[in-house]
C-alpha positions, -999 to 999 in steps of 0.1 A, spaced: -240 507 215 -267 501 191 -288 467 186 -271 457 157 -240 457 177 -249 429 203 -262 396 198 -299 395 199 -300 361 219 -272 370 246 -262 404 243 -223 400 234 -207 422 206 -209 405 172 -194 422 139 -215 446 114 -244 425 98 -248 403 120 -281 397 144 -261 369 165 -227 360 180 -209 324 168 -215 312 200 -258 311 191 -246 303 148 -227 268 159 -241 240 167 -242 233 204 -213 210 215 -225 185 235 -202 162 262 -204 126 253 -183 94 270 -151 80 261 -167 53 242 -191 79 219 -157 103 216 -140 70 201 -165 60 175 -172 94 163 -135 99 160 -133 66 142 -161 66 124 -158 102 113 -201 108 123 -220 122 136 -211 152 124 -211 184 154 -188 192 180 -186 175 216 -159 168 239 -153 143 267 -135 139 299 -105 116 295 -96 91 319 -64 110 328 -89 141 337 -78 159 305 -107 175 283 -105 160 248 -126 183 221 -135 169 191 -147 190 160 -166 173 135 -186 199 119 -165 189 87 -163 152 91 -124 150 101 -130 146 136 -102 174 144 -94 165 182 -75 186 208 -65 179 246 -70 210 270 -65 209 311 -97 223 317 -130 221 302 -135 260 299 -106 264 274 -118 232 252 -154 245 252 -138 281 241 -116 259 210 -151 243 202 -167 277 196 -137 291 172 -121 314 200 -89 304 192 -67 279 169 -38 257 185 -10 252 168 
């Protein structure tokens, strides 16, 4: 494959035009505690995407890269991390 076909940070396949995947575009999503997850859910800021690890050991991801706090509930941390990055959309 040529270089314009991988990411230049990581090497995964990325679409025509691009230098890097969405995973090295998005902001990094960071894992904050229940009481952070609350207020930026409340508070609608700061603005990014995180997650946290509930109490009832579900992963909650929260969007906020458009200051609506979207929030979802996943079993394990590898499929809210993948929601986080845009992999896929629940409906």
């Amino acid at each position: 494959m040529a270089d314009a076909e991988r990411c230049v940070c990581c090497g995964e396949i990325i679409p025509e035009g691009r230098q890097v995947c969405m995973a090295h575009v998005l902001p990094l999503v960071q894992s904050v505690s229940e009481y952070d997850a609350r207020k930026i859910i409340a508070g609608r800021g700061p603005r990014g995407r995180c997650y946290t690890l509930a109490k009832d050991g579900k992963y909650v991801g929260i969007d906020n890269t458009t200051g609506d706090a979207r929030t979802e509930e996943f079993d394990t941390k590898g499929e809210c991390l993948r929601w986080l990055k845009g992999e896929f959309e629940v409906c």
